[in-house]
C-alpha positions in Angstrom: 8.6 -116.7 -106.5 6.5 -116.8 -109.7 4.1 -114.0 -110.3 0.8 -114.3 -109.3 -2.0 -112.8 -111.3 -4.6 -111.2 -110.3 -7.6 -110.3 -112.4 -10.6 -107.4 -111.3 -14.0 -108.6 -113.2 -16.2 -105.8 -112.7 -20.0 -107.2 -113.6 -22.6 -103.8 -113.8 -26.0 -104.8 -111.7 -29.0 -102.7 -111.8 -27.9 -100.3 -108.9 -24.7 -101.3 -107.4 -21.3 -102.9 -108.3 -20.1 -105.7 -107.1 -16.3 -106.9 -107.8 -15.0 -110.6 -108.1 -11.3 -111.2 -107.9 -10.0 -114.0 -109.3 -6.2 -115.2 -108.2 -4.4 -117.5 -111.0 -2.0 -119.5 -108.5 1.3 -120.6 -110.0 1.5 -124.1 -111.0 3.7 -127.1 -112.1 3.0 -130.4 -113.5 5.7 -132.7 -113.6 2.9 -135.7 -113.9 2.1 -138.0 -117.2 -1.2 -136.0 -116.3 -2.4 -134.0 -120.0 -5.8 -131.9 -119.9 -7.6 -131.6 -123.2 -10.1 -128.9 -123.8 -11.0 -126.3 -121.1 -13.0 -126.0 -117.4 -16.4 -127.5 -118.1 -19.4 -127.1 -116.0 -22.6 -129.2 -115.8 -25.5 -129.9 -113.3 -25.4 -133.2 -111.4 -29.4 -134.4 -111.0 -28.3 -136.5 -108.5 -26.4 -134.2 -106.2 -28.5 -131.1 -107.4 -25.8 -128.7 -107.9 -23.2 -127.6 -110.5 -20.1 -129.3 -110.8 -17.1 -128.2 -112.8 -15.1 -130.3 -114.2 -11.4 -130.6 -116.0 -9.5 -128.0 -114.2 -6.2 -127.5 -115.2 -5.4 -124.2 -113.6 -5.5 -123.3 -109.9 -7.5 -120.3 -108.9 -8.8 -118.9 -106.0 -11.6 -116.8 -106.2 -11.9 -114.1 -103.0 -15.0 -113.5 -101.2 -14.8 -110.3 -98.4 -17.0 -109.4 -95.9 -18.5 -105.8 -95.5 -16.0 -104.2 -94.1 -17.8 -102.8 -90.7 -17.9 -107.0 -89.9 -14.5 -107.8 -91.3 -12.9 -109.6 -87.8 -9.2 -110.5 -89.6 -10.3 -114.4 -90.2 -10.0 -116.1 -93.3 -10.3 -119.4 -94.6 -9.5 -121.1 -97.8 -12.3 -123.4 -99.1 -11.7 -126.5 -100.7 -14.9 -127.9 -102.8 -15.6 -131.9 -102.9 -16.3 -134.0 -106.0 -13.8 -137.3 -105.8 -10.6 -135.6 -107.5 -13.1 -135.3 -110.8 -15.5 -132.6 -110.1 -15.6 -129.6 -107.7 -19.1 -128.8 -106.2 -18.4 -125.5 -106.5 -21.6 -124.0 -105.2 -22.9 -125.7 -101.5 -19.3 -126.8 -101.1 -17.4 -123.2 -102.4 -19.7 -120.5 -103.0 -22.1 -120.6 -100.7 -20.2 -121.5 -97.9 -17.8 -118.1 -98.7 -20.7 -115.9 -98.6 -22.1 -117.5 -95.2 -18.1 -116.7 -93.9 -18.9 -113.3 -95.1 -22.5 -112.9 -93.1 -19.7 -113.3 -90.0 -17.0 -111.1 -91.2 -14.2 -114.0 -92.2 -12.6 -113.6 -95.5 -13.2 -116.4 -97.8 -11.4 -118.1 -100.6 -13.1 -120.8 -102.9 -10.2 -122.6 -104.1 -10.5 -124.3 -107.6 -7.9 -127.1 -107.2 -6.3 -129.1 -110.4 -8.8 -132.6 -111.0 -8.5 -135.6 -113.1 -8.5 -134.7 -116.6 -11.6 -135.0 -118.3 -10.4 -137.1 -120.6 -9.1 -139.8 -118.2 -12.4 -140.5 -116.9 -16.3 -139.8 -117.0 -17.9 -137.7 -114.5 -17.9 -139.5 -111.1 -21.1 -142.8 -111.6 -23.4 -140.6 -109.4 -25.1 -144.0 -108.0 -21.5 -145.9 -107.3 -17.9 -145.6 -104.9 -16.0 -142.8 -106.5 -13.3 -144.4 -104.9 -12.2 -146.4 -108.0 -9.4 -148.7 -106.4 -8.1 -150.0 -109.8 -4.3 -149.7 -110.2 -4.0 -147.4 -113.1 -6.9 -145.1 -111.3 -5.1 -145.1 -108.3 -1.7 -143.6 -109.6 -3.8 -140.7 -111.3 -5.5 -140.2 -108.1 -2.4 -139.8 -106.4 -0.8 -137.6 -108.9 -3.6 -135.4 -109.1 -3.7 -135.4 -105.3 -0.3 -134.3 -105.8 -0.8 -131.3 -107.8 -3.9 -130.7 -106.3 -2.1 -130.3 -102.5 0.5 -128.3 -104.5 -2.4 -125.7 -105.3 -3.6 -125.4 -101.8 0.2 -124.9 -100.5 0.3 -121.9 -103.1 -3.2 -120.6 -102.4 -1.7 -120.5 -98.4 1.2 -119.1 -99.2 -0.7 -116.0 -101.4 -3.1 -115.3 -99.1 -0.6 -115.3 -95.8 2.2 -113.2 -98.1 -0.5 -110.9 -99.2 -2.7 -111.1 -95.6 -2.2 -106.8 -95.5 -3.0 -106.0 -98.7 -6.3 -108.7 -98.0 -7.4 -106.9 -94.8 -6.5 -110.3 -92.9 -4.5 -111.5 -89.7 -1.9 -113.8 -91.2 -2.1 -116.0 -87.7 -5.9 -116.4 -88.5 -6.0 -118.2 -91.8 -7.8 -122.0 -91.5 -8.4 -124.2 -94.5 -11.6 -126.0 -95.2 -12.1 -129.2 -97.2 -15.3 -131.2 -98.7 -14.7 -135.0 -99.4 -12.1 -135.0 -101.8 -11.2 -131.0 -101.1 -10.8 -132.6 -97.4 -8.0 -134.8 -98.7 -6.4 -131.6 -100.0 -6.9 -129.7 -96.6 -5.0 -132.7 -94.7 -2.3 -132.8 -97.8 -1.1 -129.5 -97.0 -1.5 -130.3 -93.1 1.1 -132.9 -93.9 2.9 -131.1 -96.0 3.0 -127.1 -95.1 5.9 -125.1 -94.3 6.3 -121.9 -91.9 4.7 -119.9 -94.7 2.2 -122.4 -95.8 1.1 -123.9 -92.2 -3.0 -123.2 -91.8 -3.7 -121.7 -88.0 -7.0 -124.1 -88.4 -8.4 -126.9 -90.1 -12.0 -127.9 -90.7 -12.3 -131.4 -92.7 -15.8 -132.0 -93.7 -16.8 -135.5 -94.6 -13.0 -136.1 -95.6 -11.9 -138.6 -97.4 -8.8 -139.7 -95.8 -8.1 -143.2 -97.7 -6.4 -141.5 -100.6 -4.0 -140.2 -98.6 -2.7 -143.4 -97.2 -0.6 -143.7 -94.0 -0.3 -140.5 -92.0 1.4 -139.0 -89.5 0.0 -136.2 -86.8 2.4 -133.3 -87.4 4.3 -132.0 -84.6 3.1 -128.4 -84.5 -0.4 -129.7 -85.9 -3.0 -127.0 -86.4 -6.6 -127.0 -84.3 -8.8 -129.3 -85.9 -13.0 -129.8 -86.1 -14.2 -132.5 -88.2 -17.5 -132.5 -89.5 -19.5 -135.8 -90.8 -22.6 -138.1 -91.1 -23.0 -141.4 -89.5 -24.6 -142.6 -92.7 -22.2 -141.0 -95.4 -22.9 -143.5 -98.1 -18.7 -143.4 -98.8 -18.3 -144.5 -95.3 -16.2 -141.7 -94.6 -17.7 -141.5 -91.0 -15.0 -143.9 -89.4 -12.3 -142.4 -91.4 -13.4 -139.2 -90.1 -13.3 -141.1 -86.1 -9.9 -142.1 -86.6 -8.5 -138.8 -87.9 -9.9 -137.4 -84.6 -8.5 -139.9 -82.7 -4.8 -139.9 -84.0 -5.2 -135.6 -83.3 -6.5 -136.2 -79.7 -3.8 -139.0 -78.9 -0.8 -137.3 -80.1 -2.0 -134.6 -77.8 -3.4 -131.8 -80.3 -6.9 -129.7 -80.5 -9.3 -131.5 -82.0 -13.1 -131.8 -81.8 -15.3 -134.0 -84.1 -19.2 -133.1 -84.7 -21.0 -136.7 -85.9 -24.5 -136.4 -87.2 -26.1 -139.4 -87.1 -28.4 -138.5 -90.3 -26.7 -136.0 -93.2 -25.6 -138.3 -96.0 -22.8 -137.1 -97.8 -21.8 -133.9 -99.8 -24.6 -132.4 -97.8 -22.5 -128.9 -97.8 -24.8 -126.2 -97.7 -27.6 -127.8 -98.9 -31.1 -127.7 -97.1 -32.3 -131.5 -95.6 -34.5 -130.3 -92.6 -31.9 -132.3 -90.8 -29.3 -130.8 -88.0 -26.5 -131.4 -90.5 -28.0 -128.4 -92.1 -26.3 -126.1 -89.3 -23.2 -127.9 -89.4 -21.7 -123.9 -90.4 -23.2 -122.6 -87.3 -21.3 -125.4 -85.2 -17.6 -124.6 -86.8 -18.4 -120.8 -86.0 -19.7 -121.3 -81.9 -15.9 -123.9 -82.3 -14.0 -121.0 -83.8 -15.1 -118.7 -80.9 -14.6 -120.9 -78.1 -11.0 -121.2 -79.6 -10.8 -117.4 -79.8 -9.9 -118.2 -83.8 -12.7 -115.5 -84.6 -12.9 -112.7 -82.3 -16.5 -110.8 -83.2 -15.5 -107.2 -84.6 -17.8 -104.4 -82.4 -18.4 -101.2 -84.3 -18.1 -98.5 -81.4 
């Protein structure tokens, strides 16, 4: 197995210490794909949060919970932005350290995108769905390499699940929009050491992925989305919930009829806004978080 890296960044604040691990996941690219330049980050106006673009290097960035609240869970985080941007903060960040507040371990997974240099930034008023035929086979090799990355980022944190402070049947895998194409690309694809014990697609865009098949041993399943995503990814989201409860597997699907998409963790004064609050009340019905008690 290639070596995994693991880097402690210590950054001094006025009275305490806090420590942010960084995981560089091993990666291949076997694609016509060639990144120019390094990670860039601007802020989108439109979406109102950062975005970060051009990444050509997988990390995961670990988030734990204070120990007295640590319950075993974790869950890898997938951030949206089309297979061009990652909105690393209400659909990475934020969401870790909400996990946190409940005792899961999180992991904010920065997935390889679209070289910079093969497109703009996604048109912020337009489809980022480009359907042209030269888009489309970058798409799908960046989907490639992009599922790739969240097979290794599985396979790190369920070989290293002791070392983490984790149970290594308790490990679910969350995906935004594009991130929730990467969350059902390694349901399709995972192996004994790679398979997530839960998935949670939010607002996924499934079209991407093509044709699909309900695996065998498929994982427990809540979908989260809006009836008036602007990508229309609500029906996509109906029919992924459908083929789960007709091949017989756990699923449950939570529709908003107001939320918009790439809502996340932002604030709308809407009840999409709790959307996090839903997934946990699902995770302890399914006994997938099991509320530690100090004695």
């Amino acid at each position: 197995m290639k070596k995994v890296i693991l880097f402690l960044i210590a950054l001094q604040l006025p009275q305490m210490m806090i420590s942010q691990e960084i995981v560089l996941l091993p990666h291949e690219n076997n694609t016509e794909l060639v990144w120019q330049g390094v990670e860039k980050t601007t802020y989108s106006e439109q979406w109102q949060t950062e975005l970060i673009s051009n990444v050509s290097t997988p990390t995961l960035q670990i988030f734990r919970p204070t120990p007295s609240l640590n319950n075993g869970t974790s869950v890898v985080i997938a951030p949206g932005g089309g297979l061009r941007v990652l909105s690393i903060n209400s659909e990475g960040v934020d969401v870790a350290k909400w996990l946190n507040s409940k005792g899961i371990t999180a992991f904010v997974l920065k997935y390889r995108l679209l070289p910079e240099n093969e497109s703009t930034l996604p048109n912020e008023n337009g489809d980022n769905q480009n359907t042209s035929s030269a888009m489309t086979k970058k798409m799908a090799m960046v989907l490639d390499l992009a599922t790739s990355d969240g097979l290794n980022a599985m396979d790190y944190v369920r070989s290293n699940a002791k070392s983490l402070g984790i149970d290594s049947n308790k490990i679910g895998f969350m995906g935004f929009s594009a991130g929730g194409s990467v969350t059902l690309g390694v349901t399709f694809n995972y192996t004994k050491t790679t398979r997530p014990d839960f998935i949670v697609p939010v607002y996924p865009w499934m079209t991407v992925l093509g044709t699909y098949t309900v695996p065998l041993d498929a994982p427990p399943m809540f979908i989260i989305c809006a009836s008036d995503d602007q990508f229309d990814l609500s029906h996509e989201s109906v029919e992924l919930y459908s083929a789960w409860s007709k091949a017989g597997k756990n699923a449950a699907l939570h529709m908003y009829s107001k939320g918009g998409h790439g809502f996340g963790m932002k604030t709308q004064n809407l009840p999409s806004d709790n959307w996090i609050a839903r997934f946990y009340e699902w995770a302890l019905a399914e006994k997938i978080i099991v509320p530690h008690h100090q004695p």
